[in-house]
C-alpha positions in Angstrom: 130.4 134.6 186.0 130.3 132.1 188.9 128.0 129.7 186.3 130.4 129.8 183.9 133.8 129.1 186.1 131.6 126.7 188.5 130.3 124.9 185.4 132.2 123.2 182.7 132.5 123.9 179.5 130.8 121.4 176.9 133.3 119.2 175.1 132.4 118.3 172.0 134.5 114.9 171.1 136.7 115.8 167.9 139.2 113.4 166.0 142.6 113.1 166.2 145.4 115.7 165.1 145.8 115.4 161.5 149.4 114.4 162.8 147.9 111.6 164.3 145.5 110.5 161.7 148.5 110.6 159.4 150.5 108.6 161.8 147.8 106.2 161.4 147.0 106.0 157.8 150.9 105.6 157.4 150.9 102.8 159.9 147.8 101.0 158.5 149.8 101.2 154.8 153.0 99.7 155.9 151.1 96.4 157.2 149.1 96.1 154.0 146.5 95.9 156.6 143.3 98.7 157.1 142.2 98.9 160.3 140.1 101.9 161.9 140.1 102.2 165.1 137.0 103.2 166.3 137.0 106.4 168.0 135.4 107.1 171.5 133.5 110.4 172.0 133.6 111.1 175.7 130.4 113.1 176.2 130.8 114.5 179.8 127.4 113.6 181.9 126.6 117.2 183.0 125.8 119.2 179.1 123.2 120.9 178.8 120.1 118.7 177.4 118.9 121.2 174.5 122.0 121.2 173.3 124.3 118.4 173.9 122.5 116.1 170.4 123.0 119.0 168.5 127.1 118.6 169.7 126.9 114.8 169.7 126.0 115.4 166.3 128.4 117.4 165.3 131.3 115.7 167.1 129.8 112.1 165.5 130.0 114.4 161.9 133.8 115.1 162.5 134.4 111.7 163.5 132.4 110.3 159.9 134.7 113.0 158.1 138.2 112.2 160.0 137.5 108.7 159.6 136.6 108.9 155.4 139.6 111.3 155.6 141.8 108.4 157.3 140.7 105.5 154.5 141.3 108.3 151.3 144.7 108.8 153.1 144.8 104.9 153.5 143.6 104.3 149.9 146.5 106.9 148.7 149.5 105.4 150.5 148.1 101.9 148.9 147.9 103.6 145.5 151.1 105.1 146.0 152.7 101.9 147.1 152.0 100.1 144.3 153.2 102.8 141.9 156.3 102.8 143.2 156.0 98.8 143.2 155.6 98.7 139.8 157.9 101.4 139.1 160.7 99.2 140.9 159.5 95.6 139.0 159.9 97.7 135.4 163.3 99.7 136.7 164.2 96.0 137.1 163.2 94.2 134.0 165.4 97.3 132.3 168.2 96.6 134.3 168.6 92.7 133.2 167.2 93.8 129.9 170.7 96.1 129.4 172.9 93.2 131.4 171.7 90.8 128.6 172.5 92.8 125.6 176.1 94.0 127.3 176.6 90.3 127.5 175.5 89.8 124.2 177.9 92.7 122.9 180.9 91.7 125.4 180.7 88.1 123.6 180.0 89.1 120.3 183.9 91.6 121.0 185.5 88.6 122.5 184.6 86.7 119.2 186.0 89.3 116.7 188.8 90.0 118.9 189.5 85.8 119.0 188.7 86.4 114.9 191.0 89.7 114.9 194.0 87.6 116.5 193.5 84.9 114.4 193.8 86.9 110.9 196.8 88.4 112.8 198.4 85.0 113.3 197.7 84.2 109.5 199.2 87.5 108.2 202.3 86.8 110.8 202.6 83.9 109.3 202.3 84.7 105.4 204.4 87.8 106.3 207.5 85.5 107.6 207.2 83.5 104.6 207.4 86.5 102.3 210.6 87.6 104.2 211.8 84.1 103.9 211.2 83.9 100.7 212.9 87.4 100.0 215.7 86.1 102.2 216.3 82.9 99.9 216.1 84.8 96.9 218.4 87.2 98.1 221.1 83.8 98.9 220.1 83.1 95.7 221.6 86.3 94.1 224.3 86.5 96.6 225.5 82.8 95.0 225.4 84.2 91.6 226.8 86.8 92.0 229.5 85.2 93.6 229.8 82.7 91.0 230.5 85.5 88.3 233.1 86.9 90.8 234.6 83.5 91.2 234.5 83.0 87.0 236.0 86.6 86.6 238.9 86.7 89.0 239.8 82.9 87.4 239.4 84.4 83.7 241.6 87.7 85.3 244.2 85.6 86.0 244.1 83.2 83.1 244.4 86.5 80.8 246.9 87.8 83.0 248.8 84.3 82.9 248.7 84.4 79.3 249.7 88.3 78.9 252.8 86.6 80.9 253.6 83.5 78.6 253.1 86.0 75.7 254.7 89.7 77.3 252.1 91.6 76.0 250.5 94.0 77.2 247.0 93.9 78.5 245.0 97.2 75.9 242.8 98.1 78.9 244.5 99.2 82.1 243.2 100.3 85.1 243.9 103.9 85.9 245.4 106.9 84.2 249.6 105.2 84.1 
C-alpha cells in the first residue's frame, strides 16, 4: 500500500472534453479558418518503462481519434454553413422574385383602375347628355303643350265671344246644370 500512495499513478495524456473539442470545432467554423492545435501529452518522467509505450500509445491513439473527430466536426459545421448559405441566397432570390411580380400586378391594377375611371368619365358624360337630351325634349313638349293650351283658351273665348254676339247657347256644358 505504501508503493501505491508513495508512487504516482501513470497518466495517460487524453484529449480534450468533448465540450471543449466542440468549442473548438465551432470556433475554427466561424473564422472559415481550420486550425488544430496540436495537442501536448505530458508523460510524467517516473512511469514505469514496460509499460509507459504501451500508454504513450494509447494516449497518441486518442489524440489521432479526437483530432479526426475535431476536423469531421469541423468539416460538418462547414457543410452545414453553407447549407444554410445557400438556403438564405434561394430564400432571397424568392423574395425579390414575389416583389417583382406584386409590382407587376400592383401596376397592371393601377392601369385598369386609371382604364376603369376613365370608361366611368365617358359614361358620366354620355349619361348627362342623355338627361339633357330628355330634359330638352321634355321643354320641347312642355312648349307644345302650351301652345295647344294657349290655341284652346283663345278658340274658348272666341266661341264664347260668339255664343255672346249670337245668345246661344253653347250644346256642351260643363257639369250636370
Amino acid at each position: 500500500m505504501a508503493e501505491t500512495a508513495s508512487a504516482p499513478a501513470p497518466v495517460v495524456a487524453k484529449a480534450p472534453p468533448n465540450d471543449t473539442v466542440a468549442k473548438e470545432a465551432y470556433e475554427t467554423t466561424q473564422s472559415k479558418a481550420i486550425v488544430v492545435a496540436a495537442q501536448s501529452t505530458a508523460v510524467p518522467a517516473n512511469k514505469p518503462s514496460s509499460r509507459g509505450s504501451n500508454y504513450r500509445d494509447i494516449a497518441l491513439a486518442e489524440v489521432e481519434k479526437e483530432k479526426k473527430l475535431s476536423y469531421v466536426k469541423a468539416w460538418e459545421e462547414s457543410e452545414k454553413a453553407k447549407a444554410e448559405n445557400k438556403a438564405q441566397r434561394h430564400l432571397a432570390a424568392v423574395a425579390a422574385w414575389e416583389n417583382s411580380k406584386k409590382a407587376a400586378l400592383e401596376a397592371e391594377l393601377k392601369k385598369i383602375q386609371e382604364q376603369m375611371e376613365k370608361k366611368k368619365a365617358e359614361y358620366d358624360e354620355k349619361m348627362k347628355n342623355k338627361m339633357a337630351i330628355v330634359h330638352k325634349e321634355a321643354e320641347e313638349k312642355r312648349a307644345v303643350i302650351e301652345a295647344k293650351r294657349g290655341e284652346e283658351v283663345l278658340k274658348t273665348e272666341e266661341m264664347a265671344a260668339k255664343y255672346r254676339a249670337t245668345g246661344t247657347a253653347p250644346k256642351r256644358t260643363i257639369g250636370c246644370f
